[in-house]
Each structure stands twice: as C-alpha cells, then as structure tokens.
Residue frames as a rotation matrix with the C-alpha (Angstrom) as fourth column:
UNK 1
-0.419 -0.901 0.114 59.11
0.826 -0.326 0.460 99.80
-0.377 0.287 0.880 95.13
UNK 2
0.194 0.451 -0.871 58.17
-0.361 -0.793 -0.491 103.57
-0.912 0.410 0.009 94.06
UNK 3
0.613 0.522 0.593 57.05
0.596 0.187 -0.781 103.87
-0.519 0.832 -0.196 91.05
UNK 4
0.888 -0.372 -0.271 60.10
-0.455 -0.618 -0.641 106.40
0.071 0.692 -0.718 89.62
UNK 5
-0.249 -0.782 0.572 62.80
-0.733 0.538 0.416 103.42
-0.633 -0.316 -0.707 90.31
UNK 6
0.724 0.018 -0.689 62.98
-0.327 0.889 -0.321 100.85
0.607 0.457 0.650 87.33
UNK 7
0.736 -0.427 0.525 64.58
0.281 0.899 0.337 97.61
-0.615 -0.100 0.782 87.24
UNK 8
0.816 -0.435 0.382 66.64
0.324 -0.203 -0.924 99.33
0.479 0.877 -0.025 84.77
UNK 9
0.472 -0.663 0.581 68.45
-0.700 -0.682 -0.210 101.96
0.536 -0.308 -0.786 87.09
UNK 10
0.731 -0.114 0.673 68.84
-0.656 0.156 0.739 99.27
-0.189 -0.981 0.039 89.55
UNK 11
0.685 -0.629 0.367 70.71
0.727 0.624 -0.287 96.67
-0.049 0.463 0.885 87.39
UNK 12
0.616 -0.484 0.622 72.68
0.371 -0.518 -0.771 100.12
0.695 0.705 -0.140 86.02
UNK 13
0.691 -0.154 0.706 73.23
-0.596 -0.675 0.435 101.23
0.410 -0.722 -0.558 89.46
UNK 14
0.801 -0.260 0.539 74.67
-0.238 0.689 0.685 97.75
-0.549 -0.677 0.490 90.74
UNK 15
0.797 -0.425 0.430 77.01
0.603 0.501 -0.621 97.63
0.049 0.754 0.655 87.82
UNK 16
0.465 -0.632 0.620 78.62
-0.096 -0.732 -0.674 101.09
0.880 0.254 -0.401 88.23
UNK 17
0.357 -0.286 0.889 78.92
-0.892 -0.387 0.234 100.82
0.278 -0.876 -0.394 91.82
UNK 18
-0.449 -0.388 -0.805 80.11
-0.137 0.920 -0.367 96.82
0.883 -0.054 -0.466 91.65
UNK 19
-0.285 0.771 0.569 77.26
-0.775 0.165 -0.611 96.50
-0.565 -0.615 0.550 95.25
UNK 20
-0.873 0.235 0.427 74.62
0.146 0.962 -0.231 94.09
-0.465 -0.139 -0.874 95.23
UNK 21
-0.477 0.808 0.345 70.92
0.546 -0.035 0.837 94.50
0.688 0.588 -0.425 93.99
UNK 22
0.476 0.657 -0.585 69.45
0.832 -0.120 0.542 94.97
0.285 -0.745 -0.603 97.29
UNK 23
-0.054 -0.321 -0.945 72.07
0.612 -0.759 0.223 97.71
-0.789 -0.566 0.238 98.33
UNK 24
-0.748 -0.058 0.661 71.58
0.640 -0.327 0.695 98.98
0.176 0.943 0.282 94.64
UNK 25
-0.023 0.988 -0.151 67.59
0.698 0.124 0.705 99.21
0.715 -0.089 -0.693 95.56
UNK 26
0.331 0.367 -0.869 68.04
0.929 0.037 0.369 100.31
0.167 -0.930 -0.328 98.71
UNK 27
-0.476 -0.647 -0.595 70.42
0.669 -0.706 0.233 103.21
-0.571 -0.287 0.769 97.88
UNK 28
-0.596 0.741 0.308 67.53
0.442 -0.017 0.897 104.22
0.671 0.671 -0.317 94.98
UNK 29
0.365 0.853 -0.374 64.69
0.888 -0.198 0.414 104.16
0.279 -0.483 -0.830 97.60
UNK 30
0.160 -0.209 -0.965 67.13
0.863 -0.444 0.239 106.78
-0.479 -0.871 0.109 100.24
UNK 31
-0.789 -0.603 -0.119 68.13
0.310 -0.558 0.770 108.84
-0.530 0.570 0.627 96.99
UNK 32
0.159 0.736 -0.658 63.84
-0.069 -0.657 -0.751 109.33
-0.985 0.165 -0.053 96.04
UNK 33
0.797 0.304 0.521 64.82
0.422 0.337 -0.842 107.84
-0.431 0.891 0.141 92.96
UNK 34
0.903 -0.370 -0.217 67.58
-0.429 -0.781 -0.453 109.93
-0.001 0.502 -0.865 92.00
UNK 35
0.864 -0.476 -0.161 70.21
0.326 0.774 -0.542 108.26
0.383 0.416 0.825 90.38
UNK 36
0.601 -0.441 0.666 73.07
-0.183 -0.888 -0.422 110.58
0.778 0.132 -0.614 90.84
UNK 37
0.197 -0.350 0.916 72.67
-0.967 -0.225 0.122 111.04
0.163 -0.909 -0.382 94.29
UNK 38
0.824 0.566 0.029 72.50
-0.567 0.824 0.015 107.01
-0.015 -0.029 0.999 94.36
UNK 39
0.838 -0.478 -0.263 74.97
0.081 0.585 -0.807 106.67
0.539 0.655 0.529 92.90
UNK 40
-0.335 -0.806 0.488 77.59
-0.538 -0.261 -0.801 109.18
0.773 -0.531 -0.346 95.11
UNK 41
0.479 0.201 0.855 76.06
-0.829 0.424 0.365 107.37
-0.289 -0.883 0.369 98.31
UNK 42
0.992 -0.060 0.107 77.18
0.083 0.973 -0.218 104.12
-0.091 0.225 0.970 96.85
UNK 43
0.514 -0.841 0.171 80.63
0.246 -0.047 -0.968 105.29
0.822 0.540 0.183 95.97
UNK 44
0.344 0.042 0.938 80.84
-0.779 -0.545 0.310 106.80
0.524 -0.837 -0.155 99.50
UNK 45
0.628 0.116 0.770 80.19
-0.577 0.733 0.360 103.46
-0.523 -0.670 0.527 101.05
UNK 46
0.924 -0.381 0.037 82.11
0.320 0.716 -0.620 101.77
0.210 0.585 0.784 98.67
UNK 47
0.222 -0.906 0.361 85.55
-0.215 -0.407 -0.888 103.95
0.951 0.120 -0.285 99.09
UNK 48
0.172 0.021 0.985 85.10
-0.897 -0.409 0.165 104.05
0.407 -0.912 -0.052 102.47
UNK 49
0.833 0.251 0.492 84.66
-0.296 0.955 0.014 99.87
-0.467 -0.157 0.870 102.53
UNK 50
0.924 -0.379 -0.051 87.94
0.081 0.325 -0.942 100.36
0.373 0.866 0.331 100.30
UNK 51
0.016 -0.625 0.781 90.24
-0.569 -0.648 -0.507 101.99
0.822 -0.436 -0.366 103.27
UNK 52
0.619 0.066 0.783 89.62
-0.776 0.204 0.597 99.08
-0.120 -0.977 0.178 105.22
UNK 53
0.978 0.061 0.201 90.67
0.005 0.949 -0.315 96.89
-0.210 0.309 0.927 102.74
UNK 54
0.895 -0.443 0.051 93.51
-0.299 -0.681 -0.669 98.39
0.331 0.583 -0.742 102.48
UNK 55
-0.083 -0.810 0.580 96.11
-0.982 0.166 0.090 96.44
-0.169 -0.562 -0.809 104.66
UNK 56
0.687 0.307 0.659 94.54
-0.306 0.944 -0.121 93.00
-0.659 -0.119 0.743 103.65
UNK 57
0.039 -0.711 0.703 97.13
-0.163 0.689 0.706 90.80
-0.986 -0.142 -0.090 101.92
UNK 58
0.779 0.408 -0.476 98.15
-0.462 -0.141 -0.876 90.73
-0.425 0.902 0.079 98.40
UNK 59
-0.091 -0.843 0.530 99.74
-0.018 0.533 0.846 87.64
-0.996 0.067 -0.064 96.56
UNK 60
-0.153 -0.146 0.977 98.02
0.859 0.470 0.205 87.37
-0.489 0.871 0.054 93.05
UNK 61
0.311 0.142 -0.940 98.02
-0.003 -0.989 -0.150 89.65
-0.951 0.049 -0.307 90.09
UNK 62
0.844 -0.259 0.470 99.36
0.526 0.224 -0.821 90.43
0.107 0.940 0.325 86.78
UNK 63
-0.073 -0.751 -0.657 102.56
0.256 -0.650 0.715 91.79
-0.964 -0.116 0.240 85.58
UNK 64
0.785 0.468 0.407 101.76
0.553 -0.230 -0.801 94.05
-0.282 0.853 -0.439 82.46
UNK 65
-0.336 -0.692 -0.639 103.79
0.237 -0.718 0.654 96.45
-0.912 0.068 0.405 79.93
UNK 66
0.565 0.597 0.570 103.58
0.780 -0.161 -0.605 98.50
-0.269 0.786 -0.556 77.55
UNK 67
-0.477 -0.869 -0.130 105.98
0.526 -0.401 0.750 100.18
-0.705 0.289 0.648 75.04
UNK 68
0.700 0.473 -0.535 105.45
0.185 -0.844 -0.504 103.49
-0.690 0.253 -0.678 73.43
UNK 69
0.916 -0.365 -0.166 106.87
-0.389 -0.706 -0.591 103.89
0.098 0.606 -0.789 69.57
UNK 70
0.813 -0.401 -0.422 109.29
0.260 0.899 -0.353 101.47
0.521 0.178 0.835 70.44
UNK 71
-0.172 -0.804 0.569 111.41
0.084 -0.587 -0.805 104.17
0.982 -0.091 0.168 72.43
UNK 72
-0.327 0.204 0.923 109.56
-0.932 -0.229 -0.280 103.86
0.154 -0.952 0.265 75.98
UNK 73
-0.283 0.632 -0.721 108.76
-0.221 0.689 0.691 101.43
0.933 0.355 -0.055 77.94
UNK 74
-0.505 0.040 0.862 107.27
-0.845 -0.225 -0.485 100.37
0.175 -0.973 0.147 81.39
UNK 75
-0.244 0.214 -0.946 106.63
0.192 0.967 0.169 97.04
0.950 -0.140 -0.277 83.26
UNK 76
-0.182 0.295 0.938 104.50
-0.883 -0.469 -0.024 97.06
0.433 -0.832 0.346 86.31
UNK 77
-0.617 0.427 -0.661 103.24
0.626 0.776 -0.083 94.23
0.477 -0.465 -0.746 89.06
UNK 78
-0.276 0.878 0.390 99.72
-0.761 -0.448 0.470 94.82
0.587 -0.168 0.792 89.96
UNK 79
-0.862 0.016 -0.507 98.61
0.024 1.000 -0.010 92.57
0.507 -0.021 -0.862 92.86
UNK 80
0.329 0.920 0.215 94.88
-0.794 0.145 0.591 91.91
0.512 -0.365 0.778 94.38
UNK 81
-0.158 0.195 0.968 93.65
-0.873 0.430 -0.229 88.94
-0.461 -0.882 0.102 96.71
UNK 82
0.214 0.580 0.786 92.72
-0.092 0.813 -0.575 86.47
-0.973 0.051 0.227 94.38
UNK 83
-0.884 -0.395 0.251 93.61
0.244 0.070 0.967 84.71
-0.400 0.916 0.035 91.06
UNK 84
-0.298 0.584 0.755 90.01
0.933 0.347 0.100 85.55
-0.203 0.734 -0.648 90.00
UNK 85
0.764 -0.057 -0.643 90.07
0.036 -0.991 0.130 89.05
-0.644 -0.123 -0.755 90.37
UNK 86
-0.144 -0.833 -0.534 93.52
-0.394 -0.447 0.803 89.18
-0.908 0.326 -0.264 88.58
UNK 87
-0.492 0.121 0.862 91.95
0.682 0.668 0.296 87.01
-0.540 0.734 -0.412 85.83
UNK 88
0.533 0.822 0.201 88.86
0.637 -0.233 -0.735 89.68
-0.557 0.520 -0.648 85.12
UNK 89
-0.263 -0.325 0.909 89.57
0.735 -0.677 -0.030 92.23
0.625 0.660 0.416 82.16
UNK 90
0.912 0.158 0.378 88.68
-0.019 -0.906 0.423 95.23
0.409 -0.393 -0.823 84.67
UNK 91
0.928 -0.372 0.012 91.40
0.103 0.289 0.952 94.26
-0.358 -0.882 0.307 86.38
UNK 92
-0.142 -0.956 0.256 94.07
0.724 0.076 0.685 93.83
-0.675 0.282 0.682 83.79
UNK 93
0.087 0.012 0.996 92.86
0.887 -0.456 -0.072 96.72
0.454 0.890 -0.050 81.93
UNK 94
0.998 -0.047 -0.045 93.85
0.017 -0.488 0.873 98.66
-0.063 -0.872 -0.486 85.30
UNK 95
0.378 -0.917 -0.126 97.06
0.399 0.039 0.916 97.27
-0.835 -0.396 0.381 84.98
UNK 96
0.120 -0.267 0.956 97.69
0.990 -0.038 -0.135 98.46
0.072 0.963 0.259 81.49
UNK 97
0.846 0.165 0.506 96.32
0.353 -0.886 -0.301 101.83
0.399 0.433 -0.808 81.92
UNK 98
0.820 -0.534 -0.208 99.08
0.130 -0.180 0.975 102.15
-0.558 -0.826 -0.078 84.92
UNK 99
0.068 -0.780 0.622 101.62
0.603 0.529 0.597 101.00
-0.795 0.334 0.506 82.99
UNK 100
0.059 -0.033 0.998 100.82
0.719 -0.692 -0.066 103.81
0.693 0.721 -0.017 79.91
UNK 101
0.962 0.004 0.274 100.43
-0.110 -0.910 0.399 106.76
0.251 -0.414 -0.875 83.08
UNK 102
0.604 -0.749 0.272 104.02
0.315 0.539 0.782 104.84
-0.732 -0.387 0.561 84.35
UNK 103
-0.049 -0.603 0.796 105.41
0.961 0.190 0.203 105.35
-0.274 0.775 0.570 80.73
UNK 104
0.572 0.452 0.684 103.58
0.412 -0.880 0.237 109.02
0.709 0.147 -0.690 80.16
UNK 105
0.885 0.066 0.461 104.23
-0.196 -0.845 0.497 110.45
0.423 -0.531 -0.735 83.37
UNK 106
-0.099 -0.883 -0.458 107.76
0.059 0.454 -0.889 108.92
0.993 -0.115 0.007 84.46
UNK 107
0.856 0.455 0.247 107.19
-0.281 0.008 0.960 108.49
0.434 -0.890 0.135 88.19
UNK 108
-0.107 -0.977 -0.185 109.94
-0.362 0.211 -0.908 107.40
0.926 -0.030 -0.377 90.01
UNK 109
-0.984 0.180 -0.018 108.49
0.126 0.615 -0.778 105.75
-0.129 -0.767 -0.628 93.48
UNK 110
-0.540 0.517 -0.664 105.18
0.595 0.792 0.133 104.21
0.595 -0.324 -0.736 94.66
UNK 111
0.653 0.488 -0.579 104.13
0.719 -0.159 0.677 105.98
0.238 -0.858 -0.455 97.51
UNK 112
0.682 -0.512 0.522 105.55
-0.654 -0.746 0.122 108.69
0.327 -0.425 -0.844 99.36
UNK 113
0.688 -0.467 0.556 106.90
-0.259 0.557 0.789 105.49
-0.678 -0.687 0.262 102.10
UNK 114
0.653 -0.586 0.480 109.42
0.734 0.646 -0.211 104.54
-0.186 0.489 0.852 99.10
UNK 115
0.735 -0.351 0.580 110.99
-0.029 -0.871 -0.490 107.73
0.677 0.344 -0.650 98.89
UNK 116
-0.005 -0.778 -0.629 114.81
0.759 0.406 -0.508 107.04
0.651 -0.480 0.589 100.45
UNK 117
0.629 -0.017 -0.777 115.11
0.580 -0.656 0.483 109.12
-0.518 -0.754 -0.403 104.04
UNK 118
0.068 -0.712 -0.698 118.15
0.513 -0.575 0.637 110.93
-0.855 -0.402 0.326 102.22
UNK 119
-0.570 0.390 0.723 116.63
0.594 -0.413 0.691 111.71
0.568 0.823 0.004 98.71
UNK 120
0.631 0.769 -0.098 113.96
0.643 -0.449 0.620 113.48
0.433 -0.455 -0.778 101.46
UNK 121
0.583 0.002 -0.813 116.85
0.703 -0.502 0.503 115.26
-0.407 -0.865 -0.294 103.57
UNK 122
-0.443 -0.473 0.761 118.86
0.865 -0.004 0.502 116.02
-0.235 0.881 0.411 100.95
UNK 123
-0.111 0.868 0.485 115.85
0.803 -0.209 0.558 117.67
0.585 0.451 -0.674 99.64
UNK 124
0.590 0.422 -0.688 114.97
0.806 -0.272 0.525 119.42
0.034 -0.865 -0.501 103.09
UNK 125
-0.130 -0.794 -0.594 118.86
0.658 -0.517 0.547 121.19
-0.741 -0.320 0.590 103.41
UNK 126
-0.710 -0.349 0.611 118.41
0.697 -0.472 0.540 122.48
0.100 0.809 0.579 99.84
UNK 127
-0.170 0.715 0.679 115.56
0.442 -0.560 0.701 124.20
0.881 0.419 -0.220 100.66
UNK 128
0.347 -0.519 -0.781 116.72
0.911 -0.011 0.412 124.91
-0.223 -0.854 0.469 104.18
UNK 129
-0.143 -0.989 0.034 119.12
0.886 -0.112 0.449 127.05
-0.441 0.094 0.893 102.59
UNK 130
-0.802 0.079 0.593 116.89
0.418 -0.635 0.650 129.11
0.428 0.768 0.476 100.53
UNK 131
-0.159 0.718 -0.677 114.19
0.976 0.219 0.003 129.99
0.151 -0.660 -0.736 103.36
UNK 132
-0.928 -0.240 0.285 113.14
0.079 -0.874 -0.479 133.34
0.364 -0.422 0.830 103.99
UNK 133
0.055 0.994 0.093 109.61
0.397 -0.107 0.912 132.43
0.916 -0.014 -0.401 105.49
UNK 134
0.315 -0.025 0.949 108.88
-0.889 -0.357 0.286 132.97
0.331 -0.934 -0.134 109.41
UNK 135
-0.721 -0.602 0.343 110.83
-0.672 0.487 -0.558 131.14
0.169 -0.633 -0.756 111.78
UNK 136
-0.325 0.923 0.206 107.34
-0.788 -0.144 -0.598 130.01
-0.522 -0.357 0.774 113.32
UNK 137
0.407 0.860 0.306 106.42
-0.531 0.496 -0.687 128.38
-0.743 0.118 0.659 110.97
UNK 138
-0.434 -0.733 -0.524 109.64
-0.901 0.347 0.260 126.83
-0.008 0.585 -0.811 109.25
UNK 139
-0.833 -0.530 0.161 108.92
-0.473 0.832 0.289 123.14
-0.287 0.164 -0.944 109.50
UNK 140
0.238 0.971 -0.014 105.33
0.007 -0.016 -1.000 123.61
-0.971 0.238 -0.010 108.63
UNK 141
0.736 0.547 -0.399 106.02
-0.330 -0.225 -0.917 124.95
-0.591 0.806 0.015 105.44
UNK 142
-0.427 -0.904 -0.019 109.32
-0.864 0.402 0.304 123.15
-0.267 0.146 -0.953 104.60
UNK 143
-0.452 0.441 0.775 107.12
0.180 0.896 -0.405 120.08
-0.874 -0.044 -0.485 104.83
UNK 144
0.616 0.773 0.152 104.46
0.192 0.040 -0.981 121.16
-0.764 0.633 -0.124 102.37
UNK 145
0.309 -0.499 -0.810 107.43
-0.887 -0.459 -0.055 122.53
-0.344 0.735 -0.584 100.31
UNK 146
-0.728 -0.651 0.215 109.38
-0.517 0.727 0.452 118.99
-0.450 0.219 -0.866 100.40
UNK 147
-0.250 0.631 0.734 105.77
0.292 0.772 -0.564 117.29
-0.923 0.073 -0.378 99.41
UNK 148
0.648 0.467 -0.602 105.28
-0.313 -0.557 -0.769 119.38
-0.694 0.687 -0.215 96.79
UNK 149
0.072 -0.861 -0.504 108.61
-0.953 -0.208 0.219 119.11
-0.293 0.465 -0.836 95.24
UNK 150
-0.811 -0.315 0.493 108.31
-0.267 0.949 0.167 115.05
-0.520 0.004 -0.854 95.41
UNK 151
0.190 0.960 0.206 104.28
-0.168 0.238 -0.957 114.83
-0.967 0.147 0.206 94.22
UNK 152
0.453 -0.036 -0.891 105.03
-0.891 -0.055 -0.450 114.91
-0.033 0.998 -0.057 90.39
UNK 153
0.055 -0.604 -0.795 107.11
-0.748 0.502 -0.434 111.69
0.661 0.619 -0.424 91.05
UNK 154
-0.807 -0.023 0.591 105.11
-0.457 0.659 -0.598 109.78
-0.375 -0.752 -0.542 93.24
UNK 155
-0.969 0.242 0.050 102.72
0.193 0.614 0.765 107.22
0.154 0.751 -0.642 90.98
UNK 156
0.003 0.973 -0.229 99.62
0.982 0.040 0.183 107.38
0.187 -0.226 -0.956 93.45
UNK 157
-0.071 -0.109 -0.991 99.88
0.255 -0.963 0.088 111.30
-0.964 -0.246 0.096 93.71
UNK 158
-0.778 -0.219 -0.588 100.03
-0.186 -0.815 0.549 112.14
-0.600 0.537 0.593 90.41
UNK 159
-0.265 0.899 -0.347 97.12
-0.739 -0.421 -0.525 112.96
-0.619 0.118 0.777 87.96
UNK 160
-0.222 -0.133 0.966 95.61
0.322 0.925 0.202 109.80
-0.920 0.356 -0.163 86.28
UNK 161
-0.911 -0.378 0.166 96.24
0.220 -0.102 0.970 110.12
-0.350 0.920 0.176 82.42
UNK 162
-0.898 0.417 0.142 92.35
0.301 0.346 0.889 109.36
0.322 0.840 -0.436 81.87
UNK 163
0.715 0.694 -0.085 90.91
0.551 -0.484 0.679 111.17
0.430 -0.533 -0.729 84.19
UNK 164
-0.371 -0.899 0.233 92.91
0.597 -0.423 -0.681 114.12
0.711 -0.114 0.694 85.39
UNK 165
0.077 0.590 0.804 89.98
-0.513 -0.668 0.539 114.87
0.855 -0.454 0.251 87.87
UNK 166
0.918 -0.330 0.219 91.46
0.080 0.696 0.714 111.66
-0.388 -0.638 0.665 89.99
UNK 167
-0.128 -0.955 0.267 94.67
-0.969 0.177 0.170 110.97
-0.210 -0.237 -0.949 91.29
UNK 168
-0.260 0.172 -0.950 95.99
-0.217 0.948 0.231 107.17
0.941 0.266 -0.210 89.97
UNK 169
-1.000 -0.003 -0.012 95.25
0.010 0.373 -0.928 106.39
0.008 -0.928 -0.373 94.25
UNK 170
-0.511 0.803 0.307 91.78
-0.712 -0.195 -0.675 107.18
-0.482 -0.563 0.671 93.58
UNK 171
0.155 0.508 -0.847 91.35
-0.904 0.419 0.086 105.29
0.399 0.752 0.524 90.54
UNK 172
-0.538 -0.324 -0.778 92.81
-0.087 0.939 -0.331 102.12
0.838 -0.110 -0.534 92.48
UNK 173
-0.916 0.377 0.138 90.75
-0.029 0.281 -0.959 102.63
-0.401 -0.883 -0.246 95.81
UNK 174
-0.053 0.882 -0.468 87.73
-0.975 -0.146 -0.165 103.15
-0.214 0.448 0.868 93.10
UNK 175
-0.086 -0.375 -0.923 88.96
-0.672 0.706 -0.224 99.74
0.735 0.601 -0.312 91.62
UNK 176
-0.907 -0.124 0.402 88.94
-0.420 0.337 -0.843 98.50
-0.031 -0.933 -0.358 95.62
UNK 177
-0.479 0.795 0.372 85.35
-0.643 -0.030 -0.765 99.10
-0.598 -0.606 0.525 96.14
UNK 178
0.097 0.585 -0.805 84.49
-0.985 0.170 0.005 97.57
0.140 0.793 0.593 92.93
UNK 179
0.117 0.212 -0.970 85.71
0.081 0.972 0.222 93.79
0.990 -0.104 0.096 93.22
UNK 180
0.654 0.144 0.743 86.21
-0.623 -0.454 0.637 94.30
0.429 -0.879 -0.207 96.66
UNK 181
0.700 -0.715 0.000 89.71
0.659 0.645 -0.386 93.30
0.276 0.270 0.923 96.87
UNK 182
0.482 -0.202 -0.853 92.66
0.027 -0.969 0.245 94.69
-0.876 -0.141 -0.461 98.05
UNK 183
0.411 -0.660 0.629 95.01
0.816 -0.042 -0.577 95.85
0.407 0.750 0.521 94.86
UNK 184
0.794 -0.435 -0.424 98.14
-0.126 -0.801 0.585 97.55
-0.594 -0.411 -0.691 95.37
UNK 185
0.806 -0.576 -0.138 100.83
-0.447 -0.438 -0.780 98.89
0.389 0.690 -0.611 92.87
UNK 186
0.853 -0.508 -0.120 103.61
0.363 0.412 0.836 96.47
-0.375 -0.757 0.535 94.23
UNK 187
-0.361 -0.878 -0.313 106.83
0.256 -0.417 0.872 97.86
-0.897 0.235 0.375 92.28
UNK 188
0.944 0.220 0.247 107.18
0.293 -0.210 -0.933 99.22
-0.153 0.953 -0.263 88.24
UNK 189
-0.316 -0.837 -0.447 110.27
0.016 -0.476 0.880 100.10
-0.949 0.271 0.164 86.40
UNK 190
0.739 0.504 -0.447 110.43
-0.100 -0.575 -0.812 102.53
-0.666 0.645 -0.375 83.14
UNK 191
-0.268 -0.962 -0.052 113.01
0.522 -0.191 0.831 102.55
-0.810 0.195 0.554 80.32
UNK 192
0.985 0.093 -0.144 113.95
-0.057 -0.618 -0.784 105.49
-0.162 0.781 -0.603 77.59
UNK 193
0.652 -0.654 0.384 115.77
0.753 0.501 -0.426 104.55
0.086 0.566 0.820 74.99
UNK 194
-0.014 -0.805 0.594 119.33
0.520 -0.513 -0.683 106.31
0.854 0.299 0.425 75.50
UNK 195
0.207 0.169 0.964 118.24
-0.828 -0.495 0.265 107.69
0.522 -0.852 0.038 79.21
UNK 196
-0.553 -0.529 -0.643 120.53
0.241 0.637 -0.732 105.96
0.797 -0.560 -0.225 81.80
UNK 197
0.444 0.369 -0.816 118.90
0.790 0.268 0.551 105.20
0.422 -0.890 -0.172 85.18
UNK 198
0.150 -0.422 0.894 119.72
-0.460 -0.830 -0.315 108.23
0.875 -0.364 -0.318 87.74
C-alpha cells in the first residue's frame, strides 16, 4: 500500500461511500492517495450502481410524519427491499427529512409520471394561448415551458431542504448507492390547518 494512504482514510472512505474496504483501497491507490478524488470515483460508481437498482422491487419500509407548530402536517411511505434496511436509522432519518421537505415545500405529486394527462393538457392550452415564440419550435419550448411550470410541485425535482445543491432524487439515488437497495417515495399526503384539498 503507498505510503500516503492510511488505514484511516480507508475506513473513512468506506463509510462515506457505504463500498467495501477493498473497493475503498482500491479507489485510494487510482486516486494517488487523494481523498477527494476517491471519493467522487466512488460516488460515480455508486450512483451509477444506483440507476440499475432502480426498477428492483419494493415491499418494506417505514411510514413517517411530522407536524410543524401543530398547524402542518405530512405523512409519507418510504419503501426499500428489505426489513433491515428499513430498520437502520439512515434510513428512517431519510424518511423524516422527506416528510419536513413534504411539509416545507408542499409538493403535490411524486414524479413527473403522477401528474394527471389533463392537469398536463390543461396546462399545455393555457399556454398555447399565450405563445408568441417561432412556430418551429412551438412544441420544443411548450414542453420545457409545461416542465417548468410543474417542477416546483414535483417532490423528486424540487430542491432538498438540506442541501439545496441536490434535488430530493439525488439525495434518494445517493441513499441507493449507500445500502444498496432500491428506495422509492411510494405516495405522501400534506395537511394545513384551514387549507381544503384542491
């Protein structure tokens, strides 16, 4: 092992990046000792190992909440692969933070895919109406308009409360690579006191 690689970094390295020792070690040696870079190589492979996982099956989880001041409140279901994953405190302390960005940021679907077809066309005509780009290039920028207009009130799209340099989608595919599990955001619902459902 060079001689600018402790046993320190490597334990430190295998923790941040939830890897093994040996791929800890090994991502050290290619990185010349630099942690850093070690570290983004590991996260690389790790995110990247998270996008496969990404269609695998989820039955267990938790179902957290968390009320703000007694006047908000939000309940989420968080589910992973396994009851021991949904057992660890990284895990439910994922599902909490959700649940405060859920209560903070009022979201209002999952994913884009939850977003009814006629809340989207709807959408489209109104801005349809107000067009004055080029012809050319109408349904180009209609699109990016209709995404735009929906991003504030899609959960994995919008900035995560505690890091506002990630989106909550990154913090959960970050959350992937770590137990290496899938976890997906399976529903959530929000109430404010005196604010009827729309």
């Amino acid at each position: 092992m060079p001689s600018n690689i402790s046993i320190e970094q490597i334990k430190k390295l295998k923790e941040l990046s939830g890897a093994g020792l040996t791929d800890a070690k090994l991502a050290l040696v290619e990185a010349k000792g630099d942690f850093d870079k070690a570290l983004e190589a590991m996260r690389k492979k790790g995110l990247t190992k998270a996008e496969k996982r990404g269609d695998r099956e989820t039955r267990e989880g938790v179902i957290d909440a968390y009320i703000h001041d007694g006047r908000i409140g939000a309940m989420l279901e968080l589910n992973c692969e396994t009851s021991f994953v949904a057992k660890t405190d990284e895990f439910r302390d994922l599902a909490h933070k959700l649940a405060m960005q859920i209560a903070s940021m009022n979201p209002k679907y999952v994913s884009e895919a939850d977003i009814p077809a006629e809340t989207i066309q709807a959408k489209k005509a109104e801005l349809e109406e107000g067009f004055k780009g080029p012809a050319d290039k109408k349904d180009m920028i209609l699109l990016g308009q209709i995404k735009k207009a929906f991003a504030d009130q899609i959960l994995l799209e919008q900035a995560y409360i505690f890091d506002d340099t990630k989106t909550v989608e990154q913090v959960v595919k970050e959350a992937i690579a770590k137990t290496g599990e899938n976890i997906a955001v399976r529903q959530f619902k929000r109430l404010e006191l005196g604010v009827s459902e729309q």
